[in-house]
N, C-alpha and C positions, 0 to 999 in steps of 0.2 A: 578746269575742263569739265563739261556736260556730259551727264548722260541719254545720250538720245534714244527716243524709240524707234528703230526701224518700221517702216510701212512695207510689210511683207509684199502685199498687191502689188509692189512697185517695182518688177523687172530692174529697174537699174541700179533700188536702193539693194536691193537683195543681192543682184551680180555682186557690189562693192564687195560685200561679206562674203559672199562666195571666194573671189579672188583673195581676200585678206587671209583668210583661211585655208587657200592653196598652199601659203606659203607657209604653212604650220603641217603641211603632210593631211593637214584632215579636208571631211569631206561634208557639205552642209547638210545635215539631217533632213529627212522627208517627212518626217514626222513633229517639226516645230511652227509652236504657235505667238512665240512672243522672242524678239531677239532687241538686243539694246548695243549701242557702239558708245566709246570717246576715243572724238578727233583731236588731232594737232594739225592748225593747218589746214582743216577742210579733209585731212589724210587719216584714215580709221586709224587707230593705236591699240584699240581691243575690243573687246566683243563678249557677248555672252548669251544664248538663247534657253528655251524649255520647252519641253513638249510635254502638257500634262505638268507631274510632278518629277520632272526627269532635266536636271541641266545637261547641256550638250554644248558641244563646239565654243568650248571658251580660249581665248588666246589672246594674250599681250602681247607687242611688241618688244622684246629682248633690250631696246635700248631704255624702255619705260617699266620695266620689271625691277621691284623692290623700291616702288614709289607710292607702294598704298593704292593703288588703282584696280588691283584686284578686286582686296574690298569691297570697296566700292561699285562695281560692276557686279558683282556676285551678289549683294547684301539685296541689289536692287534687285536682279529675279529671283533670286529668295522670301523676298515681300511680296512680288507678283503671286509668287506659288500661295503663300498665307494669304492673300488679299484673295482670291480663288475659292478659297478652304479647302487647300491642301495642306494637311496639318504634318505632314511626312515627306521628304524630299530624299532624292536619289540624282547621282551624279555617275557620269560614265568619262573617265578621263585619262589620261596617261598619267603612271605611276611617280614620273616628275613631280607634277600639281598636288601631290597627296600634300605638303606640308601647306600649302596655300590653304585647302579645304580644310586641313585639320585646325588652321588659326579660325574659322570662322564656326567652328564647333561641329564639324562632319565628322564620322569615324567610319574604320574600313570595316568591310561586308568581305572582303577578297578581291585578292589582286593575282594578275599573272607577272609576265617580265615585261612587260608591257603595259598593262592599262589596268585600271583600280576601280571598284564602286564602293562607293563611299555614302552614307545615308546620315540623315539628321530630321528630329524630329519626336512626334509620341509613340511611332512603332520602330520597330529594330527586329535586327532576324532573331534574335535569342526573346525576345519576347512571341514573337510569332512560332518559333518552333514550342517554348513552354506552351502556346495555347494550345499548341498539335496534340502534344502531349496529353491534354485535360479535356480537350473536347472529343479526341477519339481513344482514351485510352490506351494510350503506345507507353507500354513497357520498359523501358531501358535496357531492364537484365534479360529481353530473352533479344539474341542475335534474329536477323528481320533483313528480307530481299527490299528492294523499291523498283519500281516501272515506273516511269512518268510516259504520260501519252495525251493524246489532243483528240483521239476521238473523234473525228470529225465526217460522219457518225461513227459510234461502234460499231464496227462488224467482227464476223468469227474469227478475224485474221486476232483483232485485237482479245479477241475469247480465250484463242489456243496458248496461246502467247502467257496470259493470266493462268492461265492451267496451269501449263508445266508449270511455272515457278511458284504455284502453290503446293502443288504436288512435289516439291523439291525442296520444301522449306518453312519450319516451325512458325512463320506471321507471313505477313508480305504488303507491300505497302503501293497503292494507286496514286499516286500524286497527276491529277488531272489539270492540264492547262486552262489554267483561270484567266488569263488574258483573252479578252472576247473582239477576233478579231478574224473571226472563222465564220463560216455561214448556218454554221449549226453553232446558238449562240449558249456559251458555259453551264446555266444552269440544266440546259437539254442533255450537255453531251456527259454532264455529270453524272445526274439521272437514268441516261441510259446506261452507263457503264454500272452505276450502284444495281442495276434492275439486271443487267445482262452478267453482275458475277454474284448474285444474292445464292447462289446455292455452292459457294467456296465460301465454309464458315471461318477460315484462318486471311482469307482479305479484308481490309479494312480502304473505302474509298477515301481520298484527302484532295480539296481542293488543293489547287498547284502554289498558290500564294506569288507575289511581285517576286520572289527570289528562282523561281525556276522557270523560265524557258519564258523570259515577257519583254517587254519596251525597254526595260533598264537591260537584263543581262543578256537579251540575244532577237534584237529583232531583227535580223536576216531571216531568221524562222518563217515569220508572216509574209515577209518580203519575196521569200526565196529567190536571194538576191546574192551572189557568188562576188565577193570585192574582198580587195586588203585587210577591212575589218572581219570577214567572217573567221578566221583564227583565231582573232584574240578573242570574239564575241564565246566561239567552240571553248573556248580553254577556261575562260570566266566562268562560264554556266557548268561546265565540269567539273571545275574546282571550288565551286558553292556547291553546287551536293554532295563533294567527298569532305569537304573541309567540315563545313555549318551542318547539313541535313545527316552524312553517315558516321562521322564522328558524336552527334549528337543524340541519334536515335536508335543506336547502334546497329548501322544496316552496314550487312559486310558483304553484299553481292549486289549486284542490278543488272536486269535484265533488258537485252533490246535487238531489238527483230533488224533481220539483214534486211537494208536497205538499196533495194534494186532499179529503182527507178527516181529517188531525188538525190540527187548529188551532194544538197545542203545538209539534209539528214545523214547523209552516206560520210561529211568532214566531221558533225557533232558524232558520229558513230566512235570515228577512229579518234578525237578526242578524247572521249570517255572512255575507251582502252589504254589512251596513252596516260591518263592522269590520273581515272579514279584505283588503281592498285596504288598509288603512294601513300592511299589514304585509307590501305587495309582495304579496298572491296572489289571485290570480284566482278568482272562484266560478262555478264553468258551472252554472249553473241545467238540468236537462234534462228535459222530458216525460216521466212517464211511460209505458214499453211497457200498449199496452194488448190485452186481450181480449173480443173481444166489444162494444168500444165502451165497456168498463168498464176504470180503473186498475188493476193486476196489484200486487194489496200483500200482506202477509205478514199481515194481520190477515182477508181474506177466504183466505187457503188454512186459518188455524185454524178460522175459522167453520164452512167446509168437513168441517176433521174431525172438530170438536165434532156436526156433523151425519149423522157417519159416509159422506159422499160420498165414499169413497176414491178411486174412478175417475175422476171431473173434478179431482183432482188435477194428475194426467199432464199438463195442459194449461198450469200454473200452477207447475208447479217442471220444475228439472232432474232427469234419472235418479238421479243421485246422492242428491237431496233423496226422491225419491220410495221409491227402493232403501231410507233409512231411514226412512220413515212407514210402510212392510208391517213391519219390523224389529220382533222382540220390546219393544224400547226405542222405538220409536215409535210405539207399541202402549200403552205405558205412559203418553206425554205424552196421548196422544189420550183415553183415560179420566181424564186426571189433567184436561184441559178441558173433559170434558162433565159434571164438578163443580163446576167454576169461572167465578167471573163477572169477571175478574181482565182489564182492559185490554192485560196482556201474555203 
């Protein structure tokens, strides 16, 4: 038996996979660039794609399972990733498949009751957390909050938010969404948050790294895309911060702003209540800042500039944040929105 390459462009080749796939409970990824089948019979028997460095929607036929065909199928988009130079591979799968993936040398990152990421390659999270460790000097012995946020841009919502929980606690840790997939793109929204909390000397900014909030543990985020998988995606990405990041760096509270207008945000919310206290840390839920008797969110300062109101701005970000929306390059995002219908 061959393994073929699917021709994505091809409406019928791609239906095939879809339908084979229905009958596994999953769903075809929107974000895959490479998928490969073997037939019996002209009749798919299994499947495997990637997007990026990320396998997705792999599945054999039940009556062709424990025939080496895994393998097989796997090894080959595992080449494609290498053949790429992607030297690091991530898998998103149901916890069944773990022993498949662990025969071909992947190991678990965290699993829920349901589904497992699993990584292989020259990075790993305990290596990426020790770089945290060395490149931002994080402590171990002193107990430390965490926020992760996107930024997108920073405004004072995300200002106040960083206050109180500096004012509330011996370090505190920024983990900023490094998946650039937002219209203010990582290196900006990094920068603006390092520039917008530079006068909190117990902050320390951290890029967000592939293990928080990206393609592999939760891209319903970018999506914001409400399905079957947003559960398990909430629960994964929850339980990689309390397991890997606050077990590791020893954070025993995280803070995160009530969420009043995205629903996605509003199920990751109540995830990371329901899951990160098993793992010793606290989640301060906080109101909040508001203007006007309205939420101060980063999705009404774009609307704002999608509609060229530059001057109510000022009201709604820090100088910093503001200083770059006059800025040639924020000059640039702001036309790059009032083309796009793009949730982030």
């Amino acid at each position: 038996m061959n393994i073929e390459k699917v021709n994505l462009s091809n409406p019928f080749e791609k239906k095939e996979v879809v339908d084979f796939l229905a009958g596994f409970d999953l769903k075809y990824d929107e974000n895959i660039d490479y998928t490969v089948v073997i037939r019996e019979n002209d009749k798919i028997i299994a499947t495997a794609s990637k997007g990026k460095n990320i396998i997705k929607c792999f599945a054999i036929d039940k009556n062709h399972q424990g025939e080496g065909i895994s393998g097989s199928i796997l090894t080959n988009v595992t080449n494609k990733m290498f053949d790429q130079g992607y030297l690091h591979s991530m898998v998103f799968t149901k916890t069944s498949n773990q022993d498949i993936f662990s025969g071909i040398g992947y190991k678990e990152v965290a699993h829920t009751d349901k589904v497992i990421l699993m990584e292989m390659g020259i990075n790993s999270i305990d290596k990426t957390i020790n770089k945290i460790k060395k490149d931002f000097d994080v402590k171990t012995e002193t107990q430390k909050a965490m926020l992760v946020m996107n930024c997108n841009p920073f405004t004072y919502g995300h200002q106040f938010l960083i206050e109180k929980a500096a004012s509330e606690n011996e370090e505190v840790l920024i983990f900023v969404v490094q998946e650039d997939k937002s219209v203010f793109p990582f290196k900006t929204r990094y920068n603006l948050v390092k520039k917008g909390t530079a006068h909190l000397g117990n902050v320390k900014v951290i890029p967000g790294t592939e293990y928080i909030i990206s393609s592999a543990t939760f891209p319903n985020y970018f999506l914001r895309k409400e399905d079957d998988s947003l559960m398990e995606y909430t629960k994964l990405d929850a339980t990689i911060a309390g397991k890997q990041f606050g077990e590791k760096l020893n954070i025993n509270r995280r803070y995160i702003g009530e969420e009043p207008y995205c629903p996605v945000t509003k199920k990751y919310n109540d995830a990371l209540m329901e899951i990160l206290p098993e793992y010793g840390m606290e989640v301060v839920l906080v109101p909040r800042k508001e203007l006007h008797h309205t939420a101060i969110s980063a999705s009404i300062v774009r609307e704002k500039l999608k509609e060229g109101k530059i001057e109510e701005l000022k009201e709604f970000v820090p100088p910093t944040t503001f200083e770059f929306l006059i800025s040639p390059e924020g000059k640039e995002i702001e036309e790059k929105l009032k083309n796009s219908n793009s949730p982030h």
